[in-house]
C-alpha positions in Angstrom: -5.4 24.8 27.3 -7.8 26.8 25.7 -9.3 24.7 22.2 -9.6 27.6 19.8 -5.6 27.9 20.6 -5.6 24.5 19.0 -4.5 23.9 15.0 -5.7 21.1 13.0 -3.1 19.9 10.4 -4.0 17.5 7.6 -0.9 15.6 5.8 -1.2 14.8 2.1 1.0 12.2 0.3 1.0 9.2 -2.0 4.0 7.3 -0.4 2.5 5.5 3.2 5.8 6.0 4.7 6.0 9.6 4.7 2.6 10.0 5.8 2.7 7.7 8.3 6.5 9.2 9.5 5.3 13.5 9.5 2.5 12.1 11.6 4.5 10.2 13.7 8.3 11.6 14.0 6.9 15.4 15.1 5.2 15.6 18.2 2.8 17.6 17.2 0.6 17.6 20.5 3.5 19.7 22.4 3.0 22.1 19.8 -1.3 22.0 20.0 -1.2 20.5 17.2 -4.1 18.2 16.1 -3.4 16.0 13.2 -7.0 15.1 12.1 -5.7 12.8 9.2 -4.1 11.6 6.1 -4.6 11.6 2.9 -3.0 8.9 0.1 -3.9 11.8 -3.1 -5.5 15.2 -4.0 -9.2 13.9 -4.1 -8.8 12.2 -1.1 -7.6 15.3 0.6 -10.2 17.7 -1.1 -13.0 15.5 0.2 -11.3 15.9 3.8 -10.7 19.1 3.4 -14.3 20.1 2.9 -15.3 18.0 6.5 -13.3 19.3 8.4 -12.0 22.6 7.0 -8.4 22.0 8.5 -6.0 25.1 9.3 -3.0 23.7 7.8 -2.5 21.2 5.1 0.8 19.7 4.5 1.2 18.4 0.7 3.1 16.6 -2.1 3.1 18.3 -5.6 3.1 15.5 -7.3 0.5 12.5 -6.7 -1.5 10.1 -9.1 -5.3 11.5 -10.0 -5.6 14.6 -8.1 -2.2 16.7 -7.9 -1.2 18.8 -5.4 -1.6 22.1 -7.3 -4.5 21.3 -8.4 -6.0 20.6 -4.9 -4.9 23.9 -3.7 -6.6 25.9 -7.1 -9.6 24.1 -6.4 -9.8 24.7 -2.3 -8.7 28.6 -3.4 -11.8 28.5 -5.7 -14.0 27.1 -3.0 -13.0 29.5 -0.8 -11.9 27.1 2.0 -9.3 29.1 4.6 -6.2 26.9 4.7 -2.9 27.4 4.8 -0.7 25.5 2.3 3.1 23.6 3.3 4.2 22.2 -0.3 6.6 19.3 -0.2 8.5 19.6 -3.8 11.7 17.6 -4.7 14.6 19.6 -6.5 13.3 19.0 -10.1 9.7 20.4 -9.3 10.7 23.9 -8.4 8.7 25.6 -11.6 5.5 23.6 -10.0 6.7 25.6 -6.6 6.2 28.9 -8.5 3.1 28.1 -9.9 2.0 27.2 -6.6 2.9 30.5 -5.5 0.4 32.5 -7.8 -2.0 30.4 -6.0 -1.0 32.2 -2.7 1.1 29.1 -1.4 3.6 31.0 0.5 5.5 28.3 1.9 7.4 25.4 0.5 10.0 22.5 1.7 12.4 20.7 -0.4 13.0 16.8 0.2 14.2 15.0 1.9 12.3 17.3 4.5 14.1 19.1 7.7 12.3 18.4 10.4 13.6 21.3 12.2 12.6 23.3 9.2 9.1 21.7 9.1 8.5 22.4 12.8 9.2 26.2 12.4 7.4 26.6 9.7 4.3 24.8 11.3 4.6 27.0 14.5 5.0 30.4 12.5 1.9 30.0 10.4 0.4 28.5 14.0 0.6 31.8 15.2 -0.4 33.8 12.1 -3.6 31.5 12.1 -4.4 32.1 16.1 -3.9 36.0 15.3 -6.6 35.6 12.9 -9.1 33.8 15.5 -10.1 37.5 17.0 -14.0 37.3 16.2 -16.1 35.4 19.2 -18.1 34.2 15.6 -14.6 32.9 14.8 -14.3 31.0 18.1 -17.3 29.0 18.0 -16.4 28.3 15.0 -13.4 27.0 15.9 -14.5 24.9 18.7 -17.4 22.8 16.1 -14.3 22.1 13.8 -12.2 20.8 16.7 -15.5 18.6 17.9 -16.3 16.9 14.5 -12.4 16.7 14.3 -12.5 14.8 17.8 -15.5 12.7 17.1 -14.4 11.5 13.5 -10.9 10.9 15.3 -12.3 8.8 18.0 -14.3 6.8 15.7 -11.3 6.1 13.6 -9.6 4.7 16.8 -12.3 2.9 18.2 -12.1 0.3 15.8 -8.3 -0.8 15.8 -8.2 -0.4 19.6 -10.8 -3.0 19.5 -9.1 -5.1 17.3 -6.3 -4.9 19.2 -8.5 -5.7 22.3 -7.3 -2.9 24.3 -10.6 -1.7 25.8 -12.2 -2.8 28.9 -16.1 -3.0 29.1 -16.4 -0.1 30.8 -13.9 1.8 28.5 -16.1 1.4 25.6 -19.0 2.5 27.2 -17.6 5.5 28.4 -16.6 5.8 24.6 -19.6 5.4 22.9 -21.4 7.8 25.4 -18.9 10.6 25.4 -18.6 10.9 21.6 -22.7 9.5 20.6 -21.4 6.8 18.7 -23.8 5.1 17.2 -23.4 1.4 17.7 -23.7 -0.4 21.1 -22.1 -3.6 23.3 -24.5 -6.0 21.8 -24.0 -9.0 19.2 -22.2 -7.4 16.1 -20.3 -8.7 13.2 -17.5 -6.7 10.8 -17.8 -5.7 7.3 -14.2 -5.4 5.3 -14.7 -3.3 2.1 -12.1 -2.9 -0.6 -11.3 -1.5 -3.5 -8.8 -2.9 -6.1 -7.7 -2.6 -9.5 -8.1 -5.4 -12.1 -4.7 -4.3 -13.5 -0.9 -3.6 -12.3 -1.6 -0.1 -14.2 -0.4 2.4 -11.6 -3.4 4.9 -12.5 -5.8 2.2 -12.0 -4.7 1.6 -8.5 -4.7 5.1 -7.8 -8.6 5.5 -8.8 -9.2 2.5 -6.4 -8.2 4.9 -3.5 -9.9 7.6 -4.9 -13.6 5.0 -5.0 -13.3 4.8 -1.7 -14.5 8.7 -0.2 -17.3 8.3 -1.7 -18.3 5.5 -1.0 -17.5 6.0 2.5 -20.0 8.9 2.5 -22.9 7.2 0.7 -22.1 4.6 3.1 -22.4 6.5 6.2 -26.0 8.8 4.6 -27.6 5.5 4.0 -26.9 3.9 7.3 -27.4 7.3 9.3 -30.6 5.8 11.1 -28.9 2.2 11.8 -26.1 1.0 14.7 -23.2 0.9 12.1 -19.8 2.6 12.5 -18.0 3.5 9.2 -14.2 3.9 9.3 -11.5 4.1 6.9 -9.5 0.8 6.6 -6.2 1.9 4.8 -4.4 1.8 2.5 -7.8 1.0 0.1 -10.8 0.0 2.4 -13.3 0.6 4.5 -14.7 -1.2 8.1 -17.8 -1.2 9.3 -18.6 -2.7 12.6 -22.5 -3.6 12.8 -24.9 -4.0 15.1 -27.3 -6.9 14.8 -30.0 -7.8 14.0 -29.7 -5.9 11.3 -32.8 -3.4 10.3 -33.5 -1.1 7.7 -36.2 1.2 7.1 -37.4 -0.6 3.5 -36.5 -4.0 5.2 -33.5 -4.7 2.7 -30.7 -6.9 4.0 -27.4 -5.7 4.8 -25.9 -8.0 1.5 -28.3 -6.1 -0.6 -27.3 -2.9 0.5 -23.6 -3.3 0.3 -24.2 -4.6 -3.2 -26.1 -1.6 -4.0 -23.3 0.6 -2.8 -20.7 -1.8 -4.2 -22.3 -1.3 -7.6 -22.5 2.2 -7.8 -19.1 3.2 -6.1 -17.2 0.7 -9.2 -16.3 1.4 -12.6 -13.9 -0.4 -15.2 -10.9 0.3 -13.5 -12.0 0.0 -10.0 -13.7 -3.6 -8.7 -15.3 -3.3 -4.9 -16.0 -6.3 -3.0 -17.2 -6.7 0.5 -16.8 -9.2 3.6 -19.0 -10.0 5.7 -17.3 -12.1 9.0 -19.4 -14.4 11.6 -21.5 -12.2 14.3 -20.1 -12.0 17.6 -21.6 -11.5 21.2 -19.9 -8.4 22.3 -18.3 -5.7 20.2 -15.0 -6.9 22.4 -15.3 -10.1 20.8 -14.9 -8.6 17.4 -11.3 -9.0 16.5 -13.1 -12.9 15.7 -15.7 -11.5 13.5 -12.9 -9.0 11.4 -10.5 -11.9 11.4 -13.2 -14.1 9.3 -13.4 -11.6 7.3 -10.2 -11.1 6.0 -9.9 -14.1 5.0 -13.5 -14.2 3.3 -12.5 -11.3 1.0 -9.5 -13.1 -0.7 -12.3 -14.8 -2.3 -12.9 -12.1 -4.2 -10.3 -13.2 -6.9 -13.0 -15.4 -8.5 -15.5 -13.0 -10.1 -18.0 -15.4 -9.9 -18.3 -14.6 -6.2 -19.9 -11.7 -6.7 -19.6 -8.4 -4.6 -20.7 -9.4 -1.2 -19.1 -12.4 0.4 -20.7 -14.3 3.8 -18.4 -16.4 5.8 -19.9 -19.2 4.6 -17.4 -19.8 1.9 -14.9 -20.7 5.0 -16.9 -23.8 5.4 -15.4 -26.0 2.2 -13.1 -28.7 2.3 -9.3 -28.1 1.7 -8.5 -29.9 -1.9 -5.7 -32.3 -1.8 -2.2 -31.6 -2.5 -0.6 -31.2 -5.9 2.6 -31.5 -6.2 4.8 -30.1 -9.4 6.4 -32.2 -11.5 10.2 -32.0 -12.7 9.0 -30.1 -15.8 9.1 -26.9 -14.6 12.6 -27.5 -12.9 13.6 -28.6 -16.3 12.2 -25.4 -18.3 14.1 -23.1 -15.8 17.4 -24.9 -16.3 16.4 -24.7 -20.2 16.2 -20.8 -19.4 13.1 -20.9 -21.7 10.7 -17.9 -20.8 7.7 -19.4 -23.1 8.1 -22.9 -21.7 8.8 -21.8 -18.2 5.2 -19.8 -18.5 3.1 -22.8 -20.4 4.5 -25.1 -17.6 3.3 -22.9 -14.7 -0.2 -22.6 -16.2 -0.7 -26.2 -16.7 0.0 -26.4 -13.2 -2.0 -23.7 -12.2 -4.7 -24.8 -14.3 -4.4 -28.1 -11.9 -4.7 -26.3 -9.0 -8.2 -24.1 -10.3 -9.8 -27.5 -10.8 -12.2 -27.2 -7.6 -12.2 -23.5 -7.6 -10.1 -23.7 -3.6 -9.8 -21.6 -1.5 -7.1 -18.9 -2.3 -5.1 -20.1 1.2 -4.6 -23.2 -1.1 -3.7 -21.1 -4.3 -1.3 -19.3 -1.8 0.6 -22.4 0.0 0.9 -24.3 -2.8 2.5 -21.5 -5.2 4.8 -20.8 -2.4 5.6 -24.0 -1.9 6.9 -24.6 -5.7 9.2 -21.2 -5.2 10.3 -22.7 -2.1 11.1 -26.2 -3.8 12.1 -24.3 -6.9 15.0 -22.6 -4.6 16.1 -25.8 -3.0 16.5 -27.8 -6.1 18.4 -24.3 -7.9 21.0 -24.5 -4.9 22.5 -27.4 -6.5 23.3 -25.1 -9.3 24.1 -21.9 -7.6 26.6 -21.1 -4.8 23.7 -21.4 -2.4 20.2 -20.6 -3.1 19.1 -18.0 -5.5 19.3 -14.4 -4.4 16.9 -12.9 -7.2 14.1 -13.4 -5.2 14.2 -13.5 -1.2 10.8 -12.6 -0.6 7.4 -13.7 1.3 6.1 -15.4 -2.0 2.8 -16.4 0.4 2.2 -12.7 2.0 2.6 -11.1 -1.5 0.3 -13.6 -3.4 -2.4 -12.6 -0.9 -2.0 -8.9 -2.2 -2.6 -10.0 -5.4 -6.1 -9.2 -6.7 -7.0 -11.7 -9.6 -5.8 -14.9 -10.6 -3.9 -13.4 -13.9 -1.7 -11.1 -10.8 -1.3 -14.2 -9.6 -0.3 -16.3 -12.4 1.7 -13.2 -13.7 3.8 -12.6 -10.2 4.8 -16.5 -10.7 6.3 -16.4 -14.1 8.3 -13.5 -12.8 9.8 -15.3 -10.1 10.1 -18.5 -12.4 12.0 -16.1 -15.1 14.0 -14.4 -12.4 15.3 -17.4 -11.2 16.0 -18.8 -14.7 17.9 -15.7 -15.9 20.0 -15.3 -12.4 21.0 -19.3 -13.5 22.2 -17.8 -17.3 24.3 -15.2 -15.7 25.8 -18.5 -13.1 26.7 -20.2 -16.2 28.6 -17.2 -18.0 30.5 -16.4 -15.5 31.6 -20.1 -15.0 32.0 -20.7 -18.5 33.5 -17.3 -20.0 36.3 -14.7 -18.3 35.1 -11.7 -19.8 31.3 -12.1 -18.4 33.3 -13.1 -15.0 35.3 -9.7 -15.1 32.6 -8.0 -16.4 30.2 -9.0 -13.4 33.1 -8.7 -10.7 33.2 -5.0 -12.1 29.6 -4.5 -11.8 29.7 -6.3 -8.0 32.1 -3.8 -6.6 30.9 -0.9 -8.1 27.1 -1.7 -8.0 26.1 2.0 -5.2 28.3 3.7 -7.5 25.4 3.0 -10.3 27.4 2.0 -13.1 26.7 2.6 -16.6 26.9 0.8 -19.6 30.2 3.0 -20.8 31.9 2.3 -17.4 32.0 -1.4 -18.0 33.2 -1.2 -21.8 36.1 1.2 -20.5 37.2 -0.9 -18.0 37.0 -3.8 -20.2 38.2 -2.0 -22.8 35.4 -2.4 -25.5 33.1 -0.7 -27.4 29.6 -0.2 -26.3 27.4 -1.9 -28.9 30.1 -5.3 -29.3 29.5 -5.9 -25.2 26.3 -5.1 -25.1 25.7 -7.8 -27.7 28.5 -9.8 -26.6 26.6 -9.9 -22.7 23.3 -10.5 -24.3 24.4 -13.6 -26.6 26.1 -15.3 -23.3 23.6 -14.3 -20.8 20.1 -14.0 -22.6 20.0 -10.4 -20.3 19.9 -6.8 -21.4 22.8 -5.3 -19.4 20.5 -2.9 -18.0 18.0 -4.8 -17.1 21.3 -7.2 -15.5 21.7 -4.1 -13.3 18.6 -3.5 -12.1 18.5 -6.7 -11.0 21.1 -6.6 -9.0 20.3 -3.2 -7.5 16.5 -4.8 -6.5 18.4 -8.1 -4.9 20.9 -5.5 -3.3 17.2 -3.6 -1.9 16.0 -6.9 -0.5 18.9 -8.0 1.4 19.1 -4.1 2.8 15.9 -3.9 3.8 16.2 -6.9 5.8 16.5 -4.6 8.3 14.4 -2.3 10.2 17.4 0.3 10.6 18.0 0.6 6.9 14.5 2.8 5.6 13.6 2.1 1.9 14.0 5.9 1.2 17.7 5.5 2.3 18.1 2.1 0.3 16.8 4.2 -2.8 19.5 6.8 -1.9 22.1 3.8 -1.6 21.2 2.9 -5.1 21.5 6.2 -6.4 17.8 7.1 -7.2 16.4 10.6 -7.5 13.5 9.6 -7.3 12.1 7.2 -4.6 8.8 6.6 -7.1 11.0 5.1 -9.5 13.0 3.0 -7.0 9.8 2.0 -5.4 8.0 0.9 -8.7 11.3 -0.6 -10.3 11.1 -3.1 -6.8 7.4 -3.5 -6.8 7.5 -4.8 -10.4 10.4 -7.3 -9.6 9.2 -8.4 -6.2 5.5 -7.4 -6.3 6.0 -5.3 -3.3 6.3 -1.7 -2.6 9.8 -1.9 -0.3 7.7 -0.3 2.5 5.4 -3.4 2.5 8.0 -5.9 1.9 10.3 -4.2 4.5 7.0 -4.9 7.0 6.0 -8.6 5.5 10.0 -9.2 6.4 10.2 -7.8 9.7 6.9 -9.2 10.8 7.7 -12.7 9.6 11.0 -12.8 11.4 9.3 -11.5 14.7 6.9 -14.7 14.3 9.8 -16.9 14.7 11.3 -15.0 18.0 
C-alpha cells in the first residue's frame, strides 16, 4: 500500500465513550485509515492538531473550555488544511450553520450512523488523495505519517508493557525501529495528574486542558535524558525513566517535576506527581507503575506536597475504628444536619494519624456496607438508593472534603429512601402515588400526571408528598430514575447512552451529570468499576 494513500483522522469529544467507540466500532484500517488520536476538548485537539496536522478531524460542537466551533475558527485562522466532520445533536443545528461559514461542509446528527459516518469519511478520503498531486505534497505526506507512527508507537509502548505483553527482544526491536529514547536498563514510573479541588464541572475540564502543556514542557526539558512521555488518560501523564537519573544542571528528577508541577497549576487546577520504586528491566515495570498508583492517592493531603516517593508506602496501617450506633440512629431520625455532624466526628477519628487513604477508603466503605445491612431491617431488603463501589469511587475522589461530601450523600440518600418506606407504609395516598410513579417511571412522569391520576391539584400534593416524605417530588423522581440507571447498567449489554434514552433524556450530559452527582460516577465509569468488580469474583 502506498503511505501517501494513507489518511490520518483525529476524533474530538468530551464523553470517553464515544471517543473510545468511533475509534473502536469502525475499522478504519480497511479503509487506510490512521486514527492518530483522541482528544477529551477543543484545546486539547488544537494542540494535536498543530503536531500532527491531521487530514480529517471528527468533532463535537459542544465541549467544556474550547468548543468545537471555535477550534475550527482558530485552525481556519492558522491556516492548518483539515477537513472538518461535526457531530451536532438536534437542538444545535444554528451552531451547524455557523460552522458552515467557516467552510465545515459536512455535518452528522446523533446518535451517529455508522454507515453514514463511513461514507462520509471515504468521500472526503478521496477528495483529500486527489489533492496529494505535488511530489512537495508527498514528502510531506510521508513526515506526517512518520511522526504520526512514532508518537503512536510511543503511546503503545507503555500499556503493552504494563500489560506485559512484550518479549525482550520485542522491545528492543521497538526502541530501535522507532529511536525511542529510553533503554532495557533499571527504570522506575512517574504517574502525573491533574485534578480539580472542586466538583465544578469547568474546573475539571481545565484540569484536562493543564495537561498539553505540560506534556510538552515535559518532553523539551527532558529531550537530552532516557525518559518517555505519554499521555495517561483521562487526566494524566506517564513517564517511564531511565535511571540513574542525570541532568545537565545536576537537578533531581523530584525537583524537576516540582518545577513543572508548579508552573503547569493554577487555582482551579492542582498537579501532583508519583514516583514508584525503580525496577531492573523496563519489563519489570508494571511493579514500579503499580507503586505508583497507589503513592498518588496521597495527594489528598496537601501537605504532601507536589512530588510523592514511594516511601510514604512504608507506614504502619492504623487500627480499626469502628462506628458507633449514632449514625444508624441519625439516619433513622432522617436528620440531614445530624446525619452530616455524625459522619465528621467520625471522620475526624479516622484523620487522627493522617493514614493512608487505603484506610480512609476501607473503612468509609465499610460503614455504607454496615449502614446497608442494619437498613435491611427496615426496608424490604437492602437499600436500593445506592448500589455502587463506595471503595472504587472514594479513590476517585481528590480531597478529603470530596470525600467527606460523597459520604453525606450516600448517608442522606439512604435516610430519605427510608422516609419514602415509611409513607408508603403508613399513608395510602403516598402508596398510590408511588405505585403510579413505579409503573410509569421510562414514561418520565411529571408532576401533573400524578395529581391527575390522583385526582389533585398540583401545589396541595406537592406539599402534601413533601410534609409525609421530607422529598421534593422531583427530586423523588430522579432518584428513582438514577437507582433505575444503576441496576441497568449492571450490565455490559445495556450502554449508558441507551440507559439515558430509557429514561427519556435528550441529552446524555444531563443524564450523565444528574448520575455522577448521586453516585459520584459518570455511568461510563461505574458501568466499568461494576463490570470489573463482578469479573474479580468469576
Amino acid at each position: 500500500m502506498n503511505p501517501c494513500a494513507i489518511i490520518t483522522l483525529l476524533i474530538v469529544d468530551d464523553e470517553a465513550q464515544i471517543r473510545s467507540g468511533l475509534r473502536s466500532i469502525i475499522p478504519w484500517e480497511d479503509y487506510f485509515v490512521s486514527v492518530i488520536g483522541t482528544a477529551a476538548n477543543g484545546a486539547e485537539a488544537l494542540d494535536k492538531i498543530r503536531y500532527y496536522e491531521p487530514d480529517i478531524v471528527i468533532t463535537d460542537i459542544q465541549m467544556p473550555g474550547m468548543s468545537g466551533l471555535e477550534l475550527i475558527r482558530r485552525v481556519k485562522k492558522e491556516q492548518f488544511d483539515c477537513s472538518f466532520v461535526l457531530l451536532s445533536g438536534y437542538d444545535e443545528f444554528e451552531y451547524a450553520r455557523t460552522a458552515i461559514r467557516y467552510g465545515v461542509k459536512e455535518y452528522l446528527l446523533k446518535p451517529i450512523s455508522i454507515k453514514d459516518l463511513t461514507e462520509l469519511i471515504c468521500n472526503l478520503k478521496e477528495d483529500i488523495l486527489s489533492r496529494r498531486g505535488m511530489h512537495s505534497d508527498r514528502l510531506s505526506t510521508l513526515h506526517k505519517l512518520r511522526t504520526a507512527q512514532i508518537s503512536i508507537r510511543k503511546f503503545n509502548l507503555i500499556p503493552q508493557l504494563l500489560r506485559g505483553e512484550l518479549t525482550r527482544p520485542e522491545l528492543d526491536k521497538v526502541i530501535k525501529d522507532y529511536s525511542l529514547p529510553i533503554r532495557d536498563t533499571e527504570s522506575c514510573t512517574v504517574l502525573i495528574q491533574a485534578f480539580s479541588p472542586t466538583s465544578n464541572a469547568e474546573d475539571k475540564a481545565d484540569s484536562n486542558l493543564a495537561l498539553a502543556p505540560l506534556k510538552e514542557s515535559l518532553e523539551q526539558s527532558f529531550k537530552d535524558s532516557n525518559v518517555l512521555v505519554s499521555e495517561y488518560p483521562p487526566a494524566g501523564l506517564l513517564l517511564i525513566v531511565n535511571l540513574p537519573f542525570a541532568s545537565p544542571d545536576g537537578s533531581t528528577l523530584k525537583e524537576i517535576l516540582a518545577g513543572h508541577l508548579k508552573s503547569a497549576g493554577s487555582q482551579t487546577v492542582l498537579m501532583a506527581a508519583a514516583i514508584g520504586r525503580p525496577v531492573l528491566s523496563l519489563l519489570s515495570i508494571p511493579a514500579s507503575f503499580k507503586d505508583a498508583r497507589q503513592v498518588i492517592t496521597w495527594h489528598i493531603y496537601p501537605e504532601a506536597g507536589p512530588v510523592l516517593e514511594a516511601s510514604v508506602l512504608n507506614g504502619e496501617q492504623p487500627p480499626i475504628i469502628m462506628p458507633g450506633n449514632e449514625m444508624l440512629e441519625a439516619v433513622l431520625k432522617n436528620k440531614p444536619e445530624e446525619i452530616q455532624n455524625q459522619f465528621h466526628t467520625y471522620f475526624d477519628r479516622l484523620l487522627t494519624t493522617a493514614p493512608p487513604p487505603s484506610y480512609i477508603y476501607s473503612m468509609c466503605n465499610y460503614l455504607v456496607i454496615t449502614l446497608q445491612s442494619q437498613l435491611s431491617r427496615y426496608l424490604e431488603g437492602v437499600p436500593k438508593s445506592y448500589i455502587g463501589n463506595s471503595y472504587a469511587t472514594l479513590q476517585s475522589l481528590n480531597s478529603l472534603e470530596e470525600i467527606r461530601s460523597f459520604m453525606c450523600k450516600i448517608l442522606w440518600v439512604f435516610a430519605e429512601e427510608l422516609s419514602v418506606s415509611r409513607a408508603v407504609k403508613s399513608d395510602p395516598l403516598i402508596e398510590k402515588a408511588i405505585d403510579y410513579i413505579n409503573k410509569n417511571l421510562l414514561k418520565n412522569p411529571r408532576t401533573e400526571d400524578v395529581c391527575s391520576y390522583l385526582g389533585l391539584s398540583k401545589s396541595y400534593f406537592s406539599t402534601y408528598f413533601k410534609n409525609k416524605t421530607q422529598l421534593n417530588f422531583r427530586d423523588y423522581t430522579l432518584d428513582l430514575k438514577i437507582n433505575y440507571a444503576q441496576e441497568q447498567l449492571k450490565f455490559a449489554e445495556h450502554t449508558p447512552g441507551e440507559v439515558s434514552v430509557l429514561l427519556g433524556y435528550e441529552d446524555y450530559r444531563s443524564f450523565s451529570r444528574a448520575f455522577k452527582a448521586r453516585t459520584g460516577l459518570t455511568p461510563t465509569d461505574f458501568q466499568k468499576q461494576y463490570n470489573s468488580e463482578e469479573r474479580s469474583f468469576q
